[in-house]
DOVEXKOL-615084 format. One record per residue (C-alpha): residue number from 1; residue in one letter; x negated, y negated, z negated. Coordinates in Angstrom, 1 decimal. Layout:
N
    n  res    east   north      up
  NUM    a       X       Y       Z
...
END
This chain:
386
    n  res    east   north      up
    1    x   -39.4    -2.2    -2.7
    2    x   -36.3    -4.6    -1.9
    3    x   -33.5    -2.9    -0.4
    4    x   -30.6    -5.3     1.1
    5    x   -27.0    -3.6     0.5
    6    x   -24.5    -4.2     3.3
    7    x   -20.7    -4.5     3.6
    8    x   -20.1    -1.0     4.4
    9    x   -17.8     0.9     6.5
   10    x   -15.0     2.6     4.4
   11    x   -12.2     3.2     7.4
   12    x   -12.0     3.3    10.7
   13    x   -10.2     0.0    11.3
   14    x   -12.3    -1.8     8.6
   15    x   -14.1    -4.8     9.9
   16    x   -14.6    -6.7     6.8
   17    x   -13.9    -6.5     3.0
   18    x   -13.7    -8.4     0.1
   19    x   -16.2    -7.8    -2.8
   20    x   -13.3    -7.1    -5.7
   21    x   -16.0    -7.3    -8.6
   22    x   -19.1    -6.7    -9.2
   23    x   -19.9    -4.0   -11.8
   24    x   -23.5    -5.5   -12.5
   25    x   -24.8    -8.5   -13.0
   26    x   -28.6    -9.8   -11.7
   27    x   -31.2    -8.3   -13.6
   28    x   -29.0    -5.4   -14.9
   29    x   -30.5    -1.4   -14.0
   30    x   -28.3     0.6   -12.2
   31    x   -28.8     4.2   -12.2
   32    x   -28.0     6.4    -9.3
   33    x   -24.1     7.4    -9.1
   34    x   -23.1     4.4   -11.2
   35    x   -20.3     2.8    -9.8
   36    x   -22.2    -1.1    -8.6
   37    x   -19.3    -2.5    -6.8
   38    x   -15.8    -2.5    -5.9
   39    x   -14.6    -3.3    -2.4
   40    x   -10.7    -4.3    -0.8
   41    x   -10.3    -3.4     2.6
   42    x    -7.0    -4.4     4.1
   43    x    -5.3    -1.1     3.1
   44    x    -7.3    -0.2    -0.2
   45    x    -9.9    -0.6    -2.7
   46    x   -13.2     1.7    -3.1
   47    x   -15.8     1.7    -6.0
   48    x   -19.1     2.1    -4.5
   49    x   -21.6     4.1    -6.1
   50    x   -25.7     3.1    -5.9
   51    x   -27.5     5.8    -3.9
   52    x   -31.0     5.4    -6.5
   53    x   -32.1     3.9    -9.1
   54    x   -32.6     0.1    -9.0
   55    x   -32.2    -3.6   -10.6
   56    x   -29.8    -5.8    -8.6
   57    x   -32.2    -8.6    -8.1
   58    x   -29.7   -11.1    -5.9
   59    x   -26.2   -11.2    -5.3
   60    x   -24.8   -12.9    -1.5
   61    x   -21.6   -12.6    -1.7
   62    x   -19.6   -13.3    -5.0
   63    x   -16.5   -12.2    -6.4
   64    x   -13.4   -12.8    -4.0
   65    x   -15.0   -13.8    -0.7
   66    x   -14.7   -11.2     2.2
   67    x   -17.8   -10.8     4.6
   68    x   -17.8    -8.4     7.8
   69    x   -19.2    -5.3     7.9
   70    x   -22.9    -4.6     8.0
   71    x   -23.1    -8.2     6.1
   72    x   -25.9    -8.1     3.3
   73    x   -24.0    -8.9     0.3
   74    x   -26.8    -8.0    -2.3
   75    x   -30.7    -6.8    -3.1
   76    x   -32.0    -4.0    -4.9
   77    x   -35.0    -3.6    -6.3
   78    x   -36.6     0.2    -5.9
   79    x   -39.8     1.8    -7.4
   80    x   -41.7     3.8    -4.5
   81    x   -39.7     5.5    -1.5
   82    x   -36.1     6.4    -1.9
   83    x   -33.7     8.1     0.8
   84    x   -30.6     8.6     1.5
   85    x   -28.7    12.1     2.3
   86    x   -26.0    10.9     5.1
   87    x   -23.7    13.9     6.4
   88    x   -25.1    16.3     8.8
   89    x   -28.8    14.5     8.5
   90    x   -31.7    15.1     6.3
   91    x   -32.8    12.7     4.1
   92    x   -34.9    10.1     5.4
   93    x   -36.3     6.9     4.1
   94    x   -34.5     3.6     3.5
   95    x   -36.0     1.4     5.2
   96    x   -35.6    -2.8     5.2
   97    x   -32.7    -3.0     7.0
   98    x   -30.8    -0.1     6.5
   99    x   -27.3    -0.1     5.2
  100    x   -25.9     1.2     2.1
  101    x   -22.6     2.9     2.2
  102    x   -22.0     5.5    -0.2
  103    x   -18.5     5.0    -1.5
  104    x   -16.8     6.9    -4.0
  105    x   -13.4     8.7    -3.2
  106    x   -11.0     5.8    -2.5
  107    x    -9.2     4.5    -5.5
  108    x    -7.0     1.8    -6.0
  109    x    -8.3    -0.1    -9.8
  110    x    -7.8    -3.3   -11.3
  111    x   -10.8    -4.1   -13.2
  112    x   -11.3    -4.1   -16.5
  113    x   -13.6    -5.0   -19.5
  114    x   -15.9    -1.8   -19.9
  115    x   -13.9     0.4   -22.9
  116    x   -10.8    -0.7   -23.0
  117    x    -8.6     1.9   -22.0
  118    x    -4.9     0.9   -20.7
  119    x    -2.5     2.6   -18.8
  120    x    -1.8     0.9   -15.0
  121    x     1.8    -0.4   -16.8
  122    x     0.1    -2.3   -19.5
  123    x    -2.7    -4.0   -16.7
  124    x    -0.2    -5.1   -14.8
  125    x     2.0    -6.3   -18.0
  126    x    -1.0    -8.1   -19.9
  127    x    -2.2    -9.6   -16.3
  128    x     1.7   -11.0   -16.4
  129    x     1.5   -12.1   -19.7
  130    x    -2.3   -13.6   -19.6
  131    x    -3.1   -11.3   -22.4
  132    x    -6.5   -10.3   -22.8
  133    x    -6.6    -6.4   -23.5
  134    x    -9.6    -6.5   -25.2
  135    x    -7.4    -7.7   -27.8
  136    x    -4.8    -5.0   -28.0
  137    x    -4.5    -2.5   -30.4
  138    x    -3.7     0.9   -28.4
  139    x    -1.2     3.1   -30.0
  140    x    -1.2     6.1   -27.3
  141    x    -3.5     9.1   -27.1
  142    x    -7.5     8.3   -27.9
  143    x    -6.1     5.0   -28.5
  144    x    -5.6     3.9   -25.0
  145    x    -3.2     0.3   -24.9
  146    x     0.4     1.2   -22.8
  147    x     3.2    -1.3   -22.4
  148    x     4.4    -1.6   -25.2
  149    x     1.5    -2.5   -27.1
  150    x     1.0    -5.2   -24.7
  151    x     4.7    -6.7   -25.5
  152    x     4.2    -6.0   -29.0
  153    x     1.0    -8.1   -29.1
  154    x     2.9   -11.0   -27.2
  155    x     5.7   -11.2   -29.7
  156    x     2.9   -12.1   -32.3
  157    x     1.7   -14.9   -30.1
  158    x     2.1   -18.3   -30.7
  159    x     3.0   -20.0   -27.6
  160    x     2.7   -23.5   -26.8
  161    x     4.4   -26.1   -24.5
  162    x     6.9   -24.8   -22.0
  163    x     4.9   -21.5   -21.4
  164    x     3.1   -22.6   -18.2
  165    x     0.5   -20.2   -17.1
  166    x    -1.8   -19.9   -14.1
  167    x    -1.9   -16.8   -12.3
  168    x    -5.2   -16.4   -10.1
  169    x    -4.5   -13.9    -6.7
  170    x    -7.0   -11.4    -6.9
  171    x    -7.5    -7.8    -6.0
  172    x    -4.8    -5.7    -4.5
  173    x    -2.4    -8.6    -4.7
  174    x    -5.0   -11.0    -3.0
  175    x    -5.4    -8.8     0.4
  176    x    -1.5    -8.5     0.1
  177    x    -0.9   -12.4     0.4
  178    x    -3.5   -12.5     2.9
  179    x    -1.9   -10.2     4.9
  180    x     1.7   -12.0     4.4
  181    x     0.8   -15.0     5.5
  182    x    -1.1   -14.0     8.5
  183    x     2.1   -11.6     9.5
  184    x     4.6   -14.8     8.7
  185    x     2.1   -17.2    10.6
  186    x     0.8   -15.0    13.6
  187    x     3.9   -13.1    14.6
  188    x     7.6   -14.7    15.2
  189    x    10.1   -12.6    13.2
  190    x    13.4   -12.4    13.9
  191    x    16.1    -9.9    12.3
  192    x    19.5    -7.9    12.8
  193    x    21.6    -6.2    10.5
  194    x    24.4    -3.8    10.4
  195    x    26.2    -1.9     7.6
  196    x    26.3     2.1     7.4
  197    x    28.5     4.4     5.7
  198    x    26.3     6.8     3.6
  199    x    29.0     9.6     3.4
  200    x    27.4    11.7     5.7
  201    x    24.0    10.7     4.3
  202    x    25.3    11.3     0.5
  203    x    26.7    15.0     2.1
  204    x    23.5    16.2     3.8
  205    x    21.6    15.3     0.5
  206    x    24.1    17.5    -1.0
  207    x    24.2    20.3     0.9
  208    x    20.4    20.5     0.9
  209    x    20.8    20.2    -3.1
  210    x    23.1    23.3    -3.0
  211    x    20.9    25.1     0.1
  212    x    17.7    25.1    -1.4
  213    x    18.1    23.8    -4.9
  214    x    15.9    21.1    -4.4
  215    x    16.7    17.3    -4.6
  216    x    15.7    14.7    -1.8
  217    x    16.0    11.2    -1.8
  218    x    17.8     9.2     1.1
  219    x    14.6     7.4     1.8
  220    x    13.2    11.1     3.0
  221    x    16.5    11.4     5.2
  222    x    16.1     7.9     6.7
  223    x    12.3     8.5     7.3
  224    x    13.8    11.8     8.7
  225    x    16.6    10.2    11.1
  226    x    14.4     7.3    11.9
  227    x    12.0     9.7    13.8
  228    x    14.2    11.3    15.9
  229    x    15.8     8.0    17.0
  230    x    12.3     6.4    17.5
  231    x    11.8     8.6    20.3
  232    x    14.2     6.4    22.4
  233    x    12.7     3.2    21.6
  234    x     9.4     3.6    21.5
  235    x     8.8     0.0    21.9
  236    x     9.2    -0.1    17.8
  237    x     6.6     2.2    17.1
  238    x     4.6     0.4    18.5
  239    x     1.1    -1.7    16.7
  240    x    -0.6    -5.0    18.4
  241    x    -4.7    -3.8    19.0
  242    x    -5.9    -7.9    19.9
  243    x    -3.9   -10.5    21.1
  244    x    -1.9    -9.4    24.1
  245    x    -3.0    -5.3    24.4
  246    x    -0.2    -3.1    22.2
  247    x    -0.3     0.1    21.8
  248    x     2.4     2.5    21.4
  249    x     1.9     6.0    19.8
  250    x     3.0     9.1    20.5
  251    x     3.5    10.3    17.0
  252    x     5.8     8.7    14.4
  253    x     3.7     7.7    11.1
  254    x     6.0     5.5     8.7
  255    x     5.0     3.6     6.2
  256    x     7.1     4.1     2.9
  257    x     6.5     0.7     0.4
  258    x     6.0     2.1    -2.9
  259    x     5.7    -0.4    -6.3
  260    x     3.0     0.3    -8.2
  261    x     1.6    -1.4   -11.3
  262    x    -1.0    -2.8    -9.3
  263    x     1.0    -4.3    -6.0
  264    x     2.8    -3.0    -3.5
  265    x     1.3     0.4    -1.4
  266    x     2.6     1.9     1.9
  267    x     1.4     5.2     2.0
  268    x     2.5     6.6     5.5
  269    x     4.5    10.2     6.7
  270    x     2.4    11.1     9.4
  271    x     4.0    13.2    12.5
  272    x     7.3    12.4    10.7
  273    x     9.1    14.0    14.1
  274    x     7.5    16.8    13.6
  275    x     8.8    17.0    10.3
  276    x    12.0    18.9     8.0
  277    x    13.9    17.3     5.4
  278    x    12.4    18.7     3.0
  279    x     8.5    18.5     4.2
  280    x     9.0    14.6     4.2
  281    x    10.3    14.6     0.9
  282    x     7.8    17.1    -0.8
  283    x     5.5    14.3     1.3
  284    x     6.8    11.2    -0.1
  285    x     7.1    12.6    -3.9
  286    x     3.4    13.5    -3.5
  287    x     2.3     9.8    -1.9
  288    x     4.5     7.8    -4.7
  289    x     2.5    10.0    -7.3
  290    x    -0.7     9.4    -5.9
  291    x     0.1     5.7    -5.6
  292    x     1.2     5.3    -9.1
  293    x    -1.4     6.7   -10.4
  294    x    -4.1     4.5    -8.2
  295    x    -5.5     7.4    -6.8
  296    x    -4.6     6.9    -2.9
  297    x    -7.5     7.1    -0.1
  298    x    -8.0     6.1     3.2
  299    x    -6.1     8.6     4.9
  300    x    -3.0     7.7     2.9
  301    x    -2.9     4.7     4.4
  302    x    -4.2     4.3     7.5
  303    x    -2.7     4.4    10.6
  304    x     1.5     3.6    10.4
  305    x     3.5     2.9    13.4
  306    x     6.4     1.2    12.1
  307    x     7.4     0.7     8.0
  308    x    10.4     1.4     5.7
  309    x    11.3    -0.7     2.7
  310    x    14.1     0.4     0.2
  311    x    15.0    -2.1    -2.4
  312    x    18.6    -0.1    -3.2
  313    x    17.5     1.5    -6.4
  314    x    17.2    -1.8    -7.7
  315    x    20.6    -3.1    -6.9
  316    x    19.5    -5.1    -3.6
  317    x    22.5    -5.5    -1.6
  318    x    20.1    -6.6     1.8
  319    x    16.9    -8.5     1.9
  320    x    14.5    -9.4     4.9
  321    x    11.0    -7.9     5.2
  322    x     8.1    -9.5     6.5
  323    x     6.4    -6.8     9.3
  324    x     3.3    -4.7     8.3
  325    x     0.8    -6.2    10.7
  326    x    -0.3    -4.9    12.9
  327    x     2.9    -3.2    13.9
  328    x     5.8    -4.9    15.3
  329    x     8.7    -3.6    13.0
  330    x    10.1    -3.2     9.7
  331    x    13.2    -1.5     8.1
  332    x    15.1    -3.1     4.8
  333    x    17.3    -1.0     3.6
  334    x    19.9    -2.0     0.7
  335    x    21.5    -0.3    -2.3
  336    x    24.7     2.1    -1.6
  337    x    28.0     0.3    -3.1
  338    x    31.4     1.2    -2.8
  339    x    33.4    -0.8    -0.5
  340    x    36.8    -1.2     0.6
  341    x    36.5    -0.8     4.5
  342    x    39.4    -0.6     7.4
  343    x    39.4     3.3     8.5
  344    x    39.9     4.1    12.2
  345    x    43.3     5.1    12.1
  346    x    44.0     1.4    11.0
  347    x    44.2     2.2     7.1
  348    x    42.3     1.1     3.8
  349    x    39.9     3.5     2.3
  350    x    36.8     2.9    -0.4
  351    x    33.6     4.3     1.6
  352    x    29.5     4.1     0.2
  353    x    28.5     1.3     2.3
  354    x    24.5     0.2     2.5
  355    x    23.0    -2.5     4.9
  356    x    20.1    -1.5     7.5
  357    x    17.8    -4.6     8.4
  358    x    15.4    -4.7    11.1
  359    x    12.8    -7.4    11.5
  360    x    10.9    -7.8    14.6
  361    x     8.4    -9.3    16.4
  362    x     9.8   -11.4    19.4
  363    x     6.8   -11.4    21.4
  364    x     7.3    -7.6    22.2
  365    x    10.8    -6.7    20.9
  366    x    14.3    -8.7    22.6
  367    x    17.2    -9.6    20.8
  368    x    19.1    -6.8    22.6
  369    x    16.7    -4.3    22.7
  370    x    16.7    -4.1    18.2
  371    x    20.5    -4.8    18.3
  372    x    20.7    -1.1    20.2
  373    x    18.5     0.6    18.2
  374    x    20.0    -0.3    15.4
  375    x    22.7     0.8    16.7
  376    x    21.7     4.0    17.7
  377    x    20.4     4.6    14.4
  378    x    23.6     3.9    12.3
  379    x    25.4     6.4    14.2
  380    x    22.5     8.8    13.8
  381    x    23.2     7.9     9.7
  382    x    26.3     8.6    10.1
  383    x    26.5    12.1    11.8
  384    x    26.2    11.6    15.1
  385    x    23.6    13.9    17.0
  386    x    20.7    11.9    18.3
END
């Protein structure tokens, strides 16, 4: 019995994906709950599992093309009758034209060759490098490659001409360029910036410290502030559905950018206004983890309002983001430095200074309209009420 395989349906905004690889090859026996094929969506990736026992006879789509859902992107061959268990149904035969969407618990992977073991740090060092990891010599537990043996193996290399290499967007870092240059081509960005004094910020993380003897990072106070001043311009948390229909949410979910060794994630706070302190940060420490360790699903991802970017940790005095389509706005935030500023009673004082950016889209969001929140939300930064 033949047995197409569809695109399926991993999220509730999915409407196509792109095959990532293909963990068989035509001709190959798959057994049932081996992993045949890995799919990005716009948010994630997902290994999908084969419901039965089989030989992929055909492969449609190949590696790194992106079909919409429901699109036949392979054919199974099937001894006899097989079914299907979906949720809340009994089992009932697969028939022609059904679709098969069983996916595995949503993991973010960059494929390898089968047994090699690395850690996500040496991938996304060797994929740098062009090293081929088959060829590594792991030194950490059960042998598994980590950075190091990567570097190590590239010192030994001989390398020729001026060191030119050819890097092929794939995976993870594919959908992310795909979704940059729509969000730079679609949407007209425009940004404003202001400068904040962190001392009130730097004393609330203090006092919390002291309080309940637990740290938080001033991301979790931003995400924090930036709730309760959202609820006065709600035009920011706001996301485009289509070409001219927007729709603007009740709740704020933000979107935290996180670097991981395989790209850049933005797992979101959901309900942040409805949120402590210290509830966003246990929230955030738990997200990063997950994301890190390329074990984020779905529901970690889907369904931001508005996103926050902090490059500070890494020095960044300011930089401008490009917005998270499909929503309308995006926070930069910069590194905390020192400064020599004029104080209000017309002297010289050394304050911690950081810059706030906001990047907008113009077709929704005015000039003036940004240049007050912002404002609104540097006061709220620096200890006024909101």
């Amino acid at each position: 019995m033949r047995v197409p395989i569809k695109m399926p349906k991993l999220g509730l905004t999915m409407s196509e994906g792109t095959i990532v690889s293909w963990r068989k090859a035509v001709g190959e026996h798959v057994a049932k709950g081996e992993v045949l094929f890995e799919v990005m969506t716009e948010k994630i990736s997902n290994e999908i599992e084969s419901p039965f026992d089989g030989v992929l006879v055909e492969i449609v789509v190949e590696e790194g093309e992106t079909v919409p859902v429901g699109e036949v992107i392979a054919c199974m061959e099937v001894e006899g009758e097989v079914s299907v268990e979906e949720p809340g149904e009994s089992k009932t035969a697969v028939e022609e034209e059904d679709i098969v969407e069983r996916p595995k618990e949503a993991v973010v992977q960059i494929p390898i060759k089968e047994g090699v073991k690395a850690s996500p740090r040496a991938k996304m060092r060797a994929k740098e490098l062009g090293v081929d990891l088959k060829d590594v010599k792991g030194t950490g537990p059960g042998g598994r490659i980590v950075e190091k043996d990567v570097l190590e193996f590239t010192k030994g290399r001989e390398v020729s001409g001026a060191g030119a290499q050819k890097v092929v967007l794939e995976g993870v870092r594919k959908v992310i360029a795909d979704r940059m240059q729509q969000s730079f081509r679609d949407k007209p960005h425009f940004s404003l910036e202001v400068s904040v004094d962190a001392t009130f910020l730097s004393y609330r993380r203090n006092e919390i410290q002291v309080k309940e003897g637990r740290k938080v990072s001033y991301t979790a106070l931003m995400v924090y502030y930036l709730a309760k001043v959202l609820k006065d311009y709600p035009m920011l948390n706001a996301v485009f559905e289509g070409e001219n229909e927007v729709n603007i949410g009740d709740d704020v979910d933000v979107n935290v950018a996180v670097d991981t060794p395989t790209g850049l994630m933005v797992p979101v706070v959901k309900k942040a206004q409805e949120k402590s302190v210290l509830q966003i940060s246990d929230e955030l420490t738990s997200l990063a983890d997950k994301a890190r360790r390329n074990a984020l699903d779905m529901s970690d991802v889907e369904g931001g309002t508005i996103t926050l970017t902090n490059l500070g940790m890494f020095g960044i005095d300011r930089f401008t983001a490009v917005i998270n389509p499909p929503q309308v706005a995006i926070l930069a935030v910069g590194a905390i430095k020192d400064k020599v500023v004029v104080l209000g009673s017309g002297g010289i004082g050394v304050r911690p200074v950081f810059t706030v950016t906001l990047v907008a889209d113009h077709r929704l969001i005015d000039g003036a309209y940004g240049a007050r929140f912002l404002s609104a939300f540097r006061s709220v930064l620096e200890g006024d009420e909101v």
